[in-house]
Each structure stands twice: as structure tokens, then as C-alpha cells.
FITORSE-715040 format. One record per atom (N, C-alpha, C): x, y, z; atom name. Coordinates in steps of 0.05 Angstrom, whole numbers, plus 5000, padded with zeros to 4 digits. Layout:
% FITORSE-715040
X_Y_Z_CA $
...
//
This chain:
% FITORSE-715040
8985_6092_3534_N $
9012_6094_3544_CA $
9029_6105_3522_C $
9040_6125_3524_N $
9059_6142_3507_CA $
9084_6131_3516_C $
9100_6120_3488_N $
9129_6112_3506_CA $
9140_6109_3476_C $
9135_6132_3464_N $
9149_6141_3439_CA $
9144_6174_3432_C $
9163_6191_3446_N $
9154_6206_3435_CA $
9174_6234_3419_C $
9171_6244_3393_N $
9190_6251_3368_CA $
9213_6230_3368_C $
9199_6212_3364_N $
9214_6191_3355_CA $
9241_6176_3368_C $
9235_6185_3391_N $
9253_6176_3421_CA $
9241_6164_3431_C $
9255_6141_3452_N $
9232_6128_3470_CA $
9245_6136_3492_C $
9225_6143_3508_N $
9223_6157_3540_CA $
9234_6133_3558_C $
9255_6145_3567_N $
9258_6113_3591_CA $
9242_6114_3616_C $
9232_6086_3614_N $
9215_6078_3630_CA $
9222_6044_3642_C $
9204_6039_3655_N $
9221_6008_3665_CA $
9205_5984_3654_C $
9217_5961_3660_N $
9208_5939_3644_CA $
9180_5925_3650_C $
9165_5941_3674_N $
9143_5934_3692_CA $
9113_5936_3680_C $
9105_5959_3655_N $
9089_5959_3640_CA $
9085_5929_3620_C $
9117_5926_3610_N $
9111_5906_3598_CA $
9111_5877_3603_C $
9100_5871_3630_N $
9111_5849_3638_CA $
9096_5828_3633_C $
9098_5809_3624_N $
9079_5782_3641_CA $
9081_5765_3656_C $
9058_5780_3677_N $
9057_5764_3702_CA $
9069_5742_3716_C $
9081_5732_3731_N $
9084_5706_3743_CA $
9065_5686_3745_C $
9039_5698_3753_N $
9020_5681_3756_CA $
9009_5665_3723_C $
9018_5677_3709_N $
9012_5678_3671_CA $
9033_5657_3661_C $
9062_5655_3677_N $
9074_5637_3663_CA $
9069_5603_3677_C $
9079_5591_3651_N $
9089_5568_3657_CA $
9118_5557_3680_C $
9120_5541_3688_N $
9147_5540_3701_CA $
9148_5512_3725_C $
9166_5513_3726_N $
9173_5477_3747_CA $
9195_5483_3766_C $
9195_5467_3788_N $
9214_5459_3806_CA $
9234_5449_3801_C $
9262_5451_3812_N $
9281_5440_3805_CA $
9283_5413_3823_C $
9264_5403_3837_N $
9258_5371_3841_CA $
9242_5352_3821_C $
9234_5363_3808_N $
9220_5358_3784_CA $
9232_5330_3763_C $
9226_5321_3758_N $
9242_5293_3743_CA $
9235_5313_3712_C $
9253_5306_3698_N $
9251_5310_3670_CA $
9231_5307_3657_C $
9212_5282_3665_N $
9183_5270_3641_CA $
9170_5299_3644_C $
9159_5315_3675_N $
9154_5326_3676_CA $
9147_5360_3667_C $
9174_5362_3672_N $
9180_5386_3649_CA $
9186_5382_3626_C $
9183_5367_3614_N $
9183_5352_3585_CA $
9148_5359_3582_C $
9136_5340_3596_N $
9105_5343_3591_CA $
9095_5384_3598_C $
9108_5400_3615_N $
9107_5421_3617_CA $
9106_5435_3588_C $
9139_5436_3585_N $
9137_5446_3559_CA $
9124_5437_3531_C $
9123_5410_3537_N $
9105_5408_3503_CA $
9074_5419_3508_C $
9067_5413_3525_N $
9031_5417_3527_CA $
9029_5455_3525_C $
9050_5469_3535_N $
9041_5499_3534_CA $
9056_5505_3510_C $
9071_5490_3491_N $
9080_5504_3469_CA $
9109_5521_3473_C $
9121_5521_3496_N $
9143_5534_3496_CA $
9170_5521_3497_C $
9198_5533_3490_N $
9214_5526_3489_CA $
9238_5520_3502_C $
9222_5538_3522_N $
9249_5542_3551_CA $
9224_5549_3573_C $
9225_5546_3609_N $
9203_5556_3618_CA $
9223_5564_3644_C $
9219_5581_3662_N $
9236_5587_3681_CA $
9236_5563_3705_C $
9245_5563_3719_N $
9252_5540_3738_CA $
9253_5562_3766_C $
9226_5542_3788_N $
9226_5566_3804_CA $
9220_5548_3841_C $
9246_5559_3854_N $
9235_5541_3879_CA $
9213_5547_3893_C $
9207_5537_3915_N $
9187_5528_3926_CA $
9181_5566_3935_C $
9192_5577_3939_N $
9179_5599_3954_CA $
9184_5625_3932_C $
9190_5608_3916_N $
9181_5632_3882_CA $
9204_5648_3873_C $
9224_5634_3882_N $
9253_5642_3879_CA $
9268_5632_3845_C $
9272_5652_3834_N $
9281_5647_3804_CA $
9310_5626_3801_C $
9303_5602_3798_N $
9337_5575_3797_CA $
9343_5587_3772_C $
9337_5588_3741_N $
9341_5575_3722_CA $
9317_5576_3703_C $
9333_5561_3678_N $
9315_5566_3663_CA $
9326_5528_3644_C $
9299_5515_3640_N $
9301_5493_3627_CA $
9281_5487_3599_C $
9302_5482_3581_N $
9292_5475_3555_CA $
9288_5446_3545_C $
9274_5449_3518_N $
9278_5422_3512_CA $
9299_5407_3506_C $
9316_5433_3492_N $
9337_5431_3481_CA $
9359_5418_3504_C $
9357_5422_3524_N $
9373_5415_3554_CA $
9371_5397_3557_C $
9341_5376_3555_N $
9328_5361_3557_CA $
9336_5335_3544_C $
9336_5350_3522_N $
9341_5326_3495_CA $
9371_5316_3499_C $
9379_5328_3505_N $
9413_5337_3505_CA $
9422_5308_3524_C $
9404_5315_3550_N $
9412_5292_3572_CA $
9404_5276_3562_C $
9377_5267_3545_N $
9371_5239_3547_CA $
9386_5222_3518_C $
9402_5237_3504_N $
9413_5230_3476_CA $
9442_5216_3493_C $
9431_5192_3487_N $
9456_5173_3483_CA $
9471_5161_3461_C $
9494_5158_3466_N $
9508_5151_3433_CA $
9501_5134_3412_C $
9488_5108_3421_N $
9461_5099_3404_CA $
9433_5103_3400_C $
9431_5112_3425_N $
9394_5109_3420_CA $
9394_5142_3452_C $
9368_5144_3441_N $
9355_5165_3460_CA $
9341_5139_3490_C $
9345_5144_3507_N $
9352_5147_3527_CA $
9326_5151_3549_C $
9305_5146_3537_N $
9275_5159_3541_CA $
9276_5151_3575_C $
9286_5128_3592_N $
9290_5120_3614_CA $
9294_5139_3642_C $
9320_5153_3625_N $
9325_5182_3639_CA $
9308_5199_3646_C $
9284_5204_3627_N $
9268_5223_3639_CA $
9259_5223_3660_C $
9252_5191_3672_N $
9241_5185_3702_CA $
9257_5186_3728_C $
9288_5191_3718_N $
9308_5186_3740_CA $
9321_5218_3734_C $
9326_5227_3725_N $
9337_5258_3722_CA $
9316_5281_3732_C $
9335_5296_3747_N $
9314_5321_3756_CA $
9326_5345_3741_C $
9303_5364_3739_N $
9300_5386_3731_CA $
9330_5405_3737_C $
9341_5412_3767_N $
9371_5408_3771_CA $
9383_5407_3755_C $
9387_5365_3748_N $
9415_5359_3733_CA $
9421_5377_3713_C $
9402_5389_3698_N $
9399_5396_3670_CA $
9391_5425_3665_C $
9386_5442_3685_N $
9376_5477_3676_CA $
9396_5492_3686_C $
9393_5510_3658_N $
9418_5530_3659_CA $
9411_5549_3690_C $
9425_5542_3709_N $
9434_5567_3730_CA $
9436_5603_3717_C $
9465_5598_3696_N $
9474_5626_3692_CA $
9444_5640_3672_C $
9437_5647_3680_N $
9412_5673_3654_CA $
9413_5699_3663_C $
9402_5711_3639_N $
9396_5744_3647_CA $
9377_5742_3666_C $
9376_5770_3681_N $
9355_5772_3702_CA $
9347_5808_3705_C $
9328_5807_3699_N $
9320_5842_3702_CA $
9306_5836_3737_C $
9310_5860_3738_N $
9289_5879_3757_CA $
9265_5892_3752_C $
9250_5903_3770_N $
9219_5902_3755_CA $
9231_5936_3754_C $
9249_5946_3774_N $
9258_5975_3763_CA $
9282_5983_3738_C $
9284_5954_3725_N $
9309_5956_3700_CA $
9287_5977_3686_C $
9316_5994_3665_N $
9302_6004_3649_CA $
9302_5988_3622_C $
9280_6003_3609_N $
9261_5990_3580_CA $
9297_5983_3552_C $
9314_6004_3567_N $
9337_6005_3545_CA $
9352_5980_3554_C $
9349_5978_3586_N $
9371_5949_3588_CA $
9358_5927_3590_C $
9329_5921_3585_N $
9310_5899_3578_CA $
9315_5894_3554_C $
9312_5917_3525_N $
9309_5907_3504_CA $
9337_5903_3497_C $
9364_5909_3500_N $
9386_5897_3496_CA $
9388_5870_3499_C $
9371_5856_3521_N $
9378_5829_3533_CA $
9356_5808_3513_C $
9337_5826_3506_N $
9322_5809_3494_CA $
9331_5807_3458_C $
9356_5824_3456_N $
9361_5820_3424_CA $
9372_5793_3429_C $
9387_5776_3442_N $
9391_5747_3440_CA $
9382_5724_3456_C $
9364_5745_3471_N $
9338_5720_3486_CA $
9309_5727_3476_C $
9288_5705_3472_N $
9267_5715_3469_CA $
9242_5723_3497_C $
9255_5716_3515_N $
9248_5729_3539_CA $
9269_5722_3557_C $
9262_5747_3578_N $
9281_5751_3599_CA $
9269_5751_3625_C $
9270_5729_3648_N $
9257_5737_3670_CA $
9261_5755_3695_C $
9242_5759_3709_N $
9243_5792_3723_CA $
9239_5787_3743_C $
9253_5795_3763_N $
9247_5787_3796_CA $
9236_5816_3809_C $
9227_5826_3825_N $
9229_5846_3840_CA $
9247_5848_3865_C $
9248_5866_3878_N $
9266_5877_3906_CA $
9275_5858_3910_C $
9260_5842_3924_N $
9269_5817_3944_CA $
9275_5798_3931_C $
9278_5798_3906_N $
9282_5769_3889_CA $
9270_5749_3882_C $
9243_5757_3888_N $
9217_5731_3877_CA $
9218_5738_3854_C $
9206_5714_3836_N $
9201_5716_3806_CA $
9169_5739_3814_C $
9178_5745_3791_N $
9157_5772_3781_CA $
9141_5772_3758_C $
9150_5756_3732_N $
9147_5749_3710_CA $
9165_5743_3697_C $
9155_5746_3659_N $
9181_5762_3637_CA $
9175_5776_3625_C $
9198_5789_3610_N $
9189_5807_3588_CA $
9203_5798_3568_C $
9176_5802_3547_N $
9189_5786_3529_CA $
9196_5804_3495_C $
9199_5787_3471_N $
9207_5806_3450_CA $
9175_5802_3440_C $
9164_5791_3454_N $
9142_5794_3429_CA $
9125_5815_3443_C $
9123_5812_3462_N $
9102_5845_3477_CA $
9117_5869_3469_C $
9139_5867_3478_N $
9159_5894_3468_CA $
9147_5905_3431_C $
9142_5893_3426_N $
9139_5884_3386_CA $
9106_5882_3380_C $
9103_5887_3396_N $
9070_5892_3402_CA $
9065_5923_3410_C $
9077_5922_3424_N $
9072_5949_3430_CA $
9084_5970_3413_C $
9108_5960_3405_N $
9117_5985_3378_CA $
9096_5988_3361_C $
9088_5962_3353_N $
9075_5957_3334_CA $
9051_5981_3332_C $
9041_5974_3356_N $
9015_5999_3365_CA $
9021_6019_3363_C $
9045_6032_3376_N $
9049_6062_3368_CA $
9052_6071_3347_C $
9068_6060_3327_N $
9075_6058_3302_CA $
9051_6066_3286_C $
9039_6043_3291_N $
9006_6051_3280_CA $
8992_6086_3286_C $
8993_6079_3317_N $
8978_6101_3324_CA $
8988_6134_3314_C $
9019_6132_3309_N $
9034_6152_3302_CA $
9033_6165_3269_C $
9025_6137_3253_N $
9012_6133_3226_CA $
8992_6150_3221_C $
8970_6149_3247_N $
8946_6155_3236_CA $
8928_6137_3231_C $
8936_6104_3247_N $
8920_6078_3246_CA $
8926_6071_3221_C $
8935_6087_3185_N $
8947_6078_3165_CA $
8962_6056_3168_C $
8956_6035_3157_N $
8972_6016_3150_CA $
8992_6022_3123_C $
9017_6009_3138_N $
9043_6013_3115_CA $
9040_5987_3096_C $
9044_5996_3078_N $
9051_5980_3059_CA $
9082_5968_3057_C $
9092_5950_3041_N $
9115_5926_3048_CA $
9134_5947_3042_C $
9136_5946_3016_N $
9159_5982_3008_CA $
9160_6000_3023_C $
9142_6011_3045_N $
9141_6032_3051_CA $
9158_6027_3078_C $
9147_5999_3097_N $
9166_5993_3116_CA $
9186_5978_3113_C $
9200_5975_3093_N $
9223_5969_3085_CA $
9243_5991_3081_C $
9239_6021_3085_N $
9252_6043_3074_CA $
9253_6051_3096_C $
//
């Protein structure tokens, strides 16, 4: 896939780089907290999208959200996790691409998110795209544009 070329990138849409829906992690907004607590620690992530029943993008819930509710002014609050849903606590407002956004208005959104989720036409979740595929894939061209040469630290610092 060419999507650099004299040192321009060709606009194209965010759909090459996607990952899948079926690839991510993600929970219901009926969901009690322990739950998406146990979600996110076991897959390693930090935020996971929040998706209703018929694959419709709510939100997006972190630990950080998480922690937030169950921190009480003396003590954490561990109780809450069993009585709080997923709801009380995920951000509604987020970015949202299209699977036809282009690659220029994906990677703007992802300079202060580390992924952005992607619905298609009708509004089902689609996946995300994230900064680390985007950064993968430079990475490859970069290379490939090299000559497979690997840069040295000075050299990609200049």
C-alpha cells in the first residue's frame, strides 16, 4: 500500500487502518463497574468503547472514570463497583470518525487521543484507529523509502 508518495501523503480514508470491531475489547452500558474494571485490567487497556446491544457506539469508559467514582473522601469505595453501572460513569461526548473520514482528519484527532472510534453509514461501531497502527505504518514506509536502511539515532533526529 503506497500512501506516501514524494513525500506527501495521498488522502485516503481511515478504513485501511482500522481495527476491526470484532478485535476490540468493549462493554455495555448496563454493565456494573466490577465488570468493566475486570474488562479493562485483563486486556491491558486504558479506556475501551462502550457499545449497546445492537452495536451502537454510547461512549467510552476508563479506569480513570472508574477510579474517580469509587474514590471516596476517606477510603476507596470498592462497594460501588457492584452497584454502579457502566452509564453512571462513561464519557458520552468523544471523537467519532467515519469509515469514509479522511486519513488527515483521523490523524489530527488522534494527536490527543490514542485511539479514535469509527462507526460506518448507519452508525454501528466499525472499530478504531489508532496512533499506534498509523506509526506502524509510517514506520514501514519510511523504511521501505530508505531502502529497508535502518537510521541511525542522529540521523532521525535531523
Amino acid at each position: 500500500m503506497t500512501w506516501l508518495k514524494d513525500k506527501e501523503a495521498v488522502p485516503m480514508t481511515v478504513k485501511p487502518f482500522l481495527i476491526s470491531a470484532d478485535k476490540v475489547a468493549h462493554v455495555q452500558p448496563e454493565n456494573y463497574l466490577d465488570h468493566a474494571l475486570l474488562v479493562l485490567t485483563k486486556t491491558g487497556y486504558s479506556a475501551i468503547p462502550v457499545l449497546d446491544t445492537s452495536y451502537k457506539l454510547q461512549g467510552l469508559i476508563s479506569i480513570t472514570m472508574i477510579m474517580d467514582a469509587i474514590l471516596g473522601l476517606e477510603r476507596i469505595e470498592f462497594e460501588r463497583l457492584e452497584t454502579m453501572k457502566v452509564e453512571d460513569v462513561m464519557n458520552r461526548n468523544i471523537p467519532r470518525l467515519r469509515l469514509t473520514d479522511s486519513l488527515t482528519k483521523a490523524i489530527g484527532l488522534i494527536v490527543n487521543h490514542p485511539f479514535v472510534c469509527v462507526e460506518n453509514d448507519d452508525g454501528y461501531f466499525a472499530g478504531i484507529f489508532t496512533r499506534r497502527e498509523i506509526l506502524k505504518q509510517l514506520n514501514k514506509q519510511l523504511h521501505k523509502s530508505n531502502g529497508g536502511r535502518k537510521t541511525d539515532r542522529k540521523e532521525a533526529e535531523q
